[in-house]
PyMOL Python script that loads the backbone (N, CA, C, O; Angstrom):
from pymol import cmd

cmd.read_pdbstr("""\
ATOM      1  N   UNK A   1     -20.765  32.328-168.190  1.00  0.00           N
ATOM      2  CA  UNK A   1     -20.800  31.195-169.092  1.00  0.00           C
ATOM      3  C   UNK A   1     -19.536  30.363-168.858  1.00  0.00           C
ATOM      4  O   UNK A   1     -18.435  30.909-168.781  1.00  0.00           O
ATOM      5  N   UNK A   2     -19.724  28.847-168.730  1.00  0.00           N
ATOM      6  CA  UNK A   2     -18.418  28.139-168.143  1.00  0.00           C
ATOM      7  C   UNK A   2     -17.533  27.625-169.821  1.00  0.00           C
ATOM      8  O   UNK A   2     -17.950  27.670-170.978  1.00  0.00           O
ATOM      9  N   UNK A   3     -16.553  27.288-169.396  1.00  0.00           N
ATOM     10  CA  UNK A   3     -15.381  27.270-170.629  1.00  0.00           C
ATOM     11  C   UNK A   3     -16.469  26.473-171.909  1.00  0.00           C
ATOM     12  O   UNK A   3     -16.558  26.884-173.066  1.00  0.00           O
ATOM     13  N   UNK A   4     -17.412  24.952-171.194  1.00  0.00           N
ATOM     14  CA  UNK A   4     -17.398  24.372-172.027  1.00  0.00           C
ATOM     15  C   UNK A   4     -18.857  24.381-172.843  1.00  0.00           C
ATOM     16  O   UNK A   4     -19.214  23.658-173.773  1.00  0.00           O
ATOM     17  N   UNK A   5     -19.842  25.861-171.912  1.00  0.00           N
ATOM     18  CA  UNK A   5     -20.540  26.219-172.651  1.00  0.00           C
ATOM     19  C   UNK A   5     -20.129  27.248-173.981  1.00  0.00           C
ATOM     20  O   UNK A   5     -20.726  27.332-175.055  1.00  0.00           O
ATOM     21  N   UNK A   6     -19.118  27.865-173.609  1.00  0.00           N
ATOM     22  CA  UNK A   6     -18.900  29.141-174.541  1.00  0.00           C
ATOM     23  C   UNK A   6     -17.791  28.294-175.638  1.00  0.00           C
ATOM     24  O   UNK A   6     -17.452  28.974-176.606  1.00  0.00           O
ATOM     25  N   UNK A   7     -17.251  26.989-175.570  1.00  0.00           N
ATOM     26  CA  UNK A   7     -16.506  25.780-176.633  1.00  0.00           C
ATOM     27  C   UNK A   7     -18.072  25.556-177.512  1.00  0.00           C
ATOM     28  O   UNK A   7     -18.357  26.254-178.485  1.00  0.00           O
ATOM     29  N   UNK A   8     -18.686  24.825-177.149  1.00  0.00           N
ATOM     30  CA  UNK A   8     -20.376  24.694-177.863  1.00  0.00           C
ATOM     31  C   UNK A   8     -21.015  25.502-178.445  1.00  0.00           C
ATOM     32  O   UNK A   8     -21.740  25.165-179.381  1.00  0.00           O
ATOM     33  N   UNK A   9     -20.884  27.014-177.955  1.00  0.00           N
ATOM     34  CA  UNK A   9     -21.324  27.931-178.756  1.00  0.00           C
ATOM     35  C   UNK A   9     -20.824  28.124-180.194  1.00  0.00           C
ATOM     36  O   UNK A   9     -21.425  27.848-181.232  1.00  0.00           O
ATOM     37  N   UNK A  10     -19.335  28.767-180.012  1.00  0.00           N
ATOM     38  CA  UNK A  10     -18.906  28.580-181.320  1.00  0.00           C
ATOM     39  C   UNK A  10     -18.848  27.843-181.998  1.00  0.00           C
ATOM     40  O   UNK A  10     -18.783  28.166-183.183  1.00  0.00           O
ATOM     41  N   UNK A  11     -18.838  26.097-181.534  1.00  0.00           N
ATOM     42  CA  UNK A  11     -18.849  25.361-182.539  1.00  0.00           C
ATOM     43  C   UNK A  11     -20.054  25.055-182.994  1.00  0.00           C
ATOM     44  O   UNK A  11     -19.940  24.491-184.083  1.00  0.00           O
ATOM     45  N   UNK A  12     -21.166  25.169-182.657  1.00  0.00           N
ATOM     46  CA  UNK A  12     -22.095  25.543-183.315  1.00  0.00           C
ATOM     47  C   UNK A  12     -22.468  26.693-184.481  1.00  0.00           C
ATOM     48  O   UNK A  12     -22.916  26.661-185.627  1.00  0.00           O
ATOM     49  N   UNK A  13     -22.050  27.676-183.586  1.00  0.00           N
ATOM     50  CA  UNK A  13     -22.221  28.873-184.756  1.00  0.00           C
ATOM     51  C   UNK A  13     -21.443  28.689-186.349  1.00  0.00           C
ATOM     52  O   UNK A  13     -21.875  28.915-187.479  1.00  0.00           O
ATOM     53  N   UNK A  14     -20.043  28.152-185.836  1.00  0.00           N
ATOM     54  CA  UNK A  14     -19.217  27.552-187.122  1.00  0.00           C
ATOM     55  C   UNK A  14     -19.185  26.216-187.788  1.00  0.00           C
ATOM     56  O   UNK A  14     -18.275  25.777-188.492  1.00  0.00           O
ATOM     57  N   UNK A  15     -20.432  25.566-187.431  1.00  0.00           N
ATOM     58  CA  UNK A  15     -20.467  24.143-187.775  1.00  0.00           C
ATOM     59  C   UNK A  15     -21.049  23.857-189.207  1.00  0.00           C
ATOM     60  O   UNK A  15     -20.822  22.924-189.977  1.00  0.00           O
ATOM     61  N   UNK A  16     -22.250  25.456-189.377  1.00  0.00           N
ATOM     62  CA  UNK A  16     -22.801  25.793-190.687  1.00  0.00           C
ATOM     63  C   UNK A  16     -21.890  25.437-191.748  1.00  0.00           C
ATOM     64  O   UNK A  16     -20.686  25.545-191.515  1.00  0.00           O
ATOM     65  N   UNK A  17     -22.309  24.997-192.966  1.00  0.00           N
ATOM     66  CA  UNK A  17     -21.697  24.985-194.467  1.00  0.00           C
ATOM     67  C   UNK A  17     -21.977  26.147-194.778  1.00  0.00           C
ATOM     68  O   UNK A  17     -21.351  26.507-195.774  1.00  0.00           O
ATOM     69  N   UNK A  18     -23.063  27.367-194.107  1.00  0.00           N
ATOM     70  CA  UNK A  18     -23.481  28.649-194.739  1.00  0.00           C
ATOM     71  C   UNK A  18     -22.383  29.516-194.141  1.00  0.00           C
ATOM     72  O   UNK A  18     -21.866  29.114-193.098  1.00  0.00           O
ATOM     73  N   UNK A  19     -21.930  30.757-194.724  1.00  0.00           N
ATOM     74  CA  UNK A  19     -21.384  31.581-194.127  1.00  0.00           C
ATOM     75  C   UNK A  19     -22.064  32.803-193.289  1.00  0.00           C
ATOM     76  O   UNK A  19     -22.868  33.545-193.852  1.00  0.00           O
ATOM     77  N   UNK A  20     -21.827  32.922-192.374  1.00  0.00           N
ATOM     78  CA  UNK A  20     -22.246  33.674-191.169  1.00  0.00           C
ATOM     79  C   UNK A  20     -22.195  34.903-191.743  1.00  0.00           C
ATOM     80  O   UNK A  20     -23.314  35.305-192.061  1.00  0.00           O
ATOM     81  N   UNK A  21     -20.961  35.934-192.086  1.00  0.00           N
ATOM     82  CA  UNK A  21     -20.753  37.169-192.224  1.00  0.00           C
ATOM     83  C   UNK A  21     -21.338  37.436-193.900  1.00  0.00           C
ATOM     84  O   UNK A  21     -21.127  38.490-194.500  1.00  0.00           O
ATOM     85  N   UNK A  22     -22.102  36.255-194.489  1.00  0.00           N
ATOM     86  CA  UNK A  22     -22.165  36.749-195.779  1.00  0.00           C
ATOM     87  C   UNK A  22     -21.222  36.289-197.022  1.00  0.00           C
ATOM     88  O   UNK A  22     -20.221  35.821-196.479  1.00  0.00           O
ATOM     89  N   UNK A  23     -21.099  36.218-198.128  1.00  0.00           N
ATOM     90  CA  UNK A  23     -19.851  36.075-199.004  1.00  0.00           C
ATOM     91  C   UNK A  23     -19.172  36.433-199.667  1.00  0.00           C
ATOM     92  O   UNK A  23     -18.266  35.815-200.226  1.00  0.00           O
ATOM     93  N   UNK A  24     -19.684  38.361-199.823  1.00  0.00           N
ATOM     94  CA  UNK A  24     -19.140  39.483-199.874  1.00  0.00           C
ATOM     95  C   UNK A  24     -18.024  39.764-199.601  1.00  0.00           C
ATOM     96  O   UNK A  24     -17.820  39.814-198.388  1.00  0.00           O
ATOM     97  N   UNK A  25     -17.031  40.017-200.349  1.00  0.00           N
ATOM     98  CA  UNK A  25     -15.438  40.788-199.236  1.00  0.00           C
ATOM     99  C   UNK A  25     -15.952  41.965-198.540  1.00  0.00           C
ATOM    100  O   UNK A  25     -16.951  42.571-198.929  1.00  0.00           O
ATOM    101  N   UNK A  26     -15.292  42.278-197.543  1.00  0.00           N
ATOM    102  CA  UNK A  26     -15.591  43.588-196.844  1.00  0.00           C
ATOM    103  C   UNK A  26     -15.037  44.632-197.400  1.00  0.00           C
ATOM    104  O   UNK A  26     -13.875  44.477-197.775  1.00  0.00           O
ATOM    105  N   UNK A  27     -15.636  45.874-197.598  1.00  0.00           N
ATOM    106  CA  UNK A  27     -15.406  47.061-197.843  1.00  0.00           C
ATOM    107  C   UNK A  27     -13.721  47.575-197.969  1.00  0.00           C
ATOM    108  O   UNK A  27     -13.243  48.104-198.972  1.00  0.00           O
ATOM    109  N   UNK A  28     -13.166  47.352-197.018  1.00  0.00           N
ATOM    110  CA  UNK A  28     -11.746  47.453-197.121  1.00  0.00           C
ATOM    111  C   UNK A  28     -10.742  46.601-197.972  1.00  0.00           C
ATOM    112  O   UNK A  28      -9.713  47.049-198.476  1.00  0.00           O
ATOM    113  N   UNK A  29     -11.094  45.581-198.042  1.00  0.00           N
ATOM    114  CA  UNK A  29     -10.902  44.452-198.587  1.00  0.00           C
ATOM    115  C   UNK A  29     -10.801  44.583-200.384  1.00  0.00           C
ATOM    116  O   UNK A  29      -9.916  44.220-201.159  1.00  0.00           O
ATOM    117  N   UNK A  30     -11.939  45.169-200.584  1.00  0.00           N
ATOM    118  CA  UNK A  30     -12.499  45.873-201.785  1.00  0.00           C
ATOM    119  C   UNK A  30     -12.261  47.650-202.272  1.00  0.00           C
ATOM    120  O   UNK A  30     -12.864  48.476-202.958  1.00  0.00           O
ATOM    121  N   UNK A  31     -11.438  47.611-201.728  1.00  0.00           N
ATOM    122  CA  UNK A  31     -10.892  49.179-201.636  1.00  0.00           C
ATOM    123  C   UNK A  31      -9.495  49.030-202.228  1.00  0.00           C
ATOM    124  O   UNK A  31      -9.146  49.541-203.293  1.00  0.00           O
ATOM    125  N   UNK A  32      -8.775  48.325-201.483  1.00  0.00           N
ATOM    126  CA  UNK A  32      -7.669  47.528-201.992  1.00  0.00           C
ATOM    127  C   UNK A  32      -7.177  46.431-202.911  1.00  0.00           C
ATOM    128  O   UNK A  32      -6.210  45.693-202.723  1.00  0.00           O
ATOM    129  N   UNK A  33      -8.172  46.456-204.132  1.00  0.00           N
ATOM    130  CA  UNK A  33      -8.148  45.428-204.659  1.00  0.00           C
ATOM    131  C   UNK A  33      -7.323  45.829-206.168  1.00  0.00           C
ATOM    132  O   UNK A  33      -7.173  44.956-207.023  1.00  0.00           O
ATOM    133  N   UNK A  34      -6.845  47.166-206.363  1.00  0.00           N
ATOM    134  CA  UNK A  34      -5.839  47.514-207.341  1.00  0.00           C
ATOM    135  C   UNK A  34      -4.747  46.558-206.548  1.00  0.00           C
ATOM    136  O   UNK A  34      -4.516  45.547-207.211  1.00  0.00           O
ATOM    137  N   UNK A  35      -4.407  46.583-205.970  1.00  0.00           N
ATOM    138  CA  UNK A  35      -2.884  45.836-205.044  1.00  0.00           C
ATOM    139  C   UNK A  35      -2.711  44.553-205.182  1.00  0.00           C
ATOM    140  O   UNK A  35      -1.626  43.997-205.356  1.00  0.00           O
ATOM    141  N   UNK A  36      -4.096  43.883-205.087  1.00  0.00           N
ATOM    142  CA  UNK A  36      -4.086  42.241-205.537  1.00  0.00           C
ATOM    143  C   UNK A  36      -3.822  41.658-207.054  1.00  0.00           C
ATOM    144  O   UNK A  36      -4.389  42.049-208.074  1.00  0.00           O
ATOM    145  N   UNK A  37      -3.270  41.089-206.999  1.00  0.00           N
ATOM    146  CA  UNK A  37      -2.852  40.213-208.382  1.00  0.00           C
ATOM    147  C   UNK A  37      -3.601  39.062-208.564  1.00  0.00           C
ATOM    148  O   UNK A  37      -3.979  38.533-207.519  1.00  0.00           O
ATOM    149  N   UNK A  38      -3.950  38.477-209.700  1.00  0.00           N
ATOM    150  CA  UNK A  38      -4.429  37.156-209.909  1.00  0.00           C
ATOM    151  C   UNK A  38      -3.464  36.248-209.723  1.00  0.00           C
ATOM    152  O   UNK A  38      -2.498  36.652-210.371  1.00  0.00           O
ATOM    153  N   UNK A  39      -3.167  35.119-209.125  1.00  0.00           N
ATOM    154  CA  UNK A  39      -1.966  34.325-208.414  1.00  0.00           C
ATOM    155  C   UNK A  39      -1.038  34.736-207.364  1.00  0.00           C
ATOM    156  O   UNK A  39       0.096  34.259-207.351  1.00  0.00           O
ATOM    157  N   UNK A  40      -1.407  35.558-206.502  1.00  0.00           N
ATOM    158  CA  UNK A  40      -0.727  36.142-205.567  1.00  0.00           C
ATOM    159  C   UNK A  40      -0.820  35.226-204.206  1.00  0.00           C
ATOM    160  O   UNK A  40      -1.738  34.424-204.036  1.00  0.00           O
ATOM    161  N   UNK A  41       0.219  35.433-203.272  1.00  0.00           N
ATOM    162  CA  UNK A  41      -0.209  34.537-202.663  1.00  0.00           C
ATOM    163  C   UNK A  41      -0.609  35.645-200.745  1.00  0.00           C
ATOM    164  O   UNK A  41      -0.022  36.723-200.658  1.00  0.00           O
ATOM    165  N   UNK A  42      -1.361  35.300-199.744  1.00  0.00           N
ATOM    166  CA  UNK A  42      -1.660  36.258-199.160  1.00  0.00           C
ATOM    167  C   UNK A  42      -1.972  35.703-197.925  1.00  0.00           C
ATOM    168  O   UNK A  42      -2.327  34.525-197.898  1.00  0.00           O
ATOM    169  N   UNK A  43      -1.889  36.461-196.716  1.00  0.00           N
ATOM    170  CA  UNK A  43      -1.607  35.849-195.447  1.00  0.00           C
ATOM    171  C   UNK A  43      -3.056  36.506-194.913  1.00  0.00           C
ATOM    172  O   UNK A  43      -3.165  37.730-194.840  1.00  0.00           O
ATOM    173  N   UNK A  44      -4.206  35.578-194.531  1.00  0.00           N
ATOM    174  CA  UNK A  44      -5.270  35.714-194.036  1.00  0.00           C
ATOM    175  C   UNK A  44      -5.106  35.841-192.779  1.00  0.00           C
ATOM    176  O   UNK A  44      -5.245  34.787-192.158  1.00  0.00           O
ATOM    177  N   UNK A  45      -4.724  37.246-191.841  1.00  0.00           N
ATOM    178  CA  UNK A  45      -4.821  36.808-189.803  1.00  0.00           C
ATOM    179  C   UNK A  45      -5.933  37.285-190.077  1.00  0.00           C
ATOM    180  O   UNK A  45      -6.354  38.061-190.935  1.00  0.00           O
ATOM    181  N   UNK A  46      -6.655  36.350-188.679  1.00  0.00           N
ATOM    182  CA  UNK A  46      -7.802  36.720-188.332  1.00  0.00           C
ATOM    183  C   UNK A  46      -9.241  37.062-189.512  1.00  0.00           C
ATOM    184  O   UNK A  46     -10.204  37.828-189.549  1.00  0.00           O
ATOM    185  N   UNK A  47      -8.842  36.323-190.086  1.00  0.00           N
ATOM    186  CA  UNK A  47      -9.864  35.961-191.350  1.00  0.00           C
ATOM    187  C   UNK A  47     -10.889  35.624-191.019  1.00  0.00           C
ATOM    188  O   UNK A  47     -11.657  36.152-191.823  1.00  0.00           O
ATOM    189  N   UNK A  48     -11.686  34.821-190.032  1.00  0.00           N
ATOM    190  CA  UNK A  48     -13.099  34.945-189.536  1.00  0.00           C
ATOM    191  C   UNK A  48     -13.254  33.483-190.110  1.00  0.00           C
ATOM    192  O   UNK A  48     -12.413  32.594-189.975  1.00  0.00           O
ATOM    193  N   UNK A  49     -14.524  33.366-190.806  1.00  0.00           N
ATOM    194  CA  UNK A  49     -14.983  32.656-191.627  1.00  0.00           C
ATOM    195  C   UNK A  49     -13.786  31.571-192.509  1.00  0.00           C
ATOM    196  O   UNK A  49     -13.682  30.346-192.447  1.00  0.00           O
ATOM    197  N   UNK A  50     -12.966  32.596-193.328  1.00  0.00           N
ATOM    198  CA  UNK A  50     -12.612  32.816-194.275  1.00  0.00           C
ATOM    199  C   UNK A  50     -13.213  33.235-195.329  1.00  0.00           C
ATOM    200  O   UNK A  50     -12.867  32.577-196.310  1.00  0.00           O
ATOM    201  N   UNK A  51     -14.056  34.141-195.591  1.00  0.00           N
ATOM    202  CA  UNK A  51     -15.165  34.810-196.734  1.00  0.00           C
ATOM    203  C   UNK A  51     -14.182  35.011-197.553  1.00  0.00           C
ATOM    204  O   UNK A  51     -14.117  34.469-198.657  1.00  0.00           O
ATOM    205  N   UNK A  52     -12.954  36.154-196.895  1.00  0.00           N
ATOM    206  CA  UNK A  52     -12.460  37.127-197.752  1.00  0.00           C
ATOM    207  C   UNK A  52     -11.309  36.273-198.175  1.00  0.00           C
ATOM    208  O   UNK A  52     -10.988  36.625-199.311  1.00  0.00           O
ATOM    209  N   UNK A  53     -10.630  35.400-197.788  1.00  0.00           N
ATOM    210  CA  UNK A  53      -9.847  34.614-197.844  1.00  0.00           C
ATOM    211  C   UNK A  53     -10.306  33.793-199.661  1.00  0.00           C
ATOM    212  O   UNK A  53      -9.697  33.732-200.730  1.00  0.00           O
ATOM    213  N   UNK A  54     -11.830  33.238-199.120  1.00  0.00           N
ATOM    214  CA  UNK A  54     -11.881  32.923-200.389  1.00  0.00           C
ATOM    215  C   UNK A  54     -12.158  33.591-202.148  1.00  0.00           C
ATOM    216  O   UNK A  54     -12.100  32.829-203.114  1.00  0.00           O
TER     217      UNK A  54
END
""", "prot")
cmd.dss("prot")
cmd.show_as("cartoon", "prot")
cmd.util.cbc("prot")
cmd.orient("prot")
């Protein structure tokens, strides 16, 4: 696949207003959620979407 087919792909796949992975936090995410505070502030790497972010 050449650079500027596999550029088109994703921006397609991410061009949706729908979320891809769902809008669920992930399992881990939700495991850890004694630790989170309401107003906290939190460093999303590699957040995807941003699902869990939001």
């Amino acid at each position: 696949m050449s650079d500027s087919e596999e550029r088109e792909r994703w921006n397609t796949r991410f061009t949706s207003e729908d979320c891809i992975s769902g809008t669920a936090p992930n399992a881990f995410l939700v495991s850890q959620r004694r630790l989170l505070k309401l107003g906290q502030r939190a460093l999303a790497i590699a957040d995807g979407e941003g699902c869990n972010g939001v």
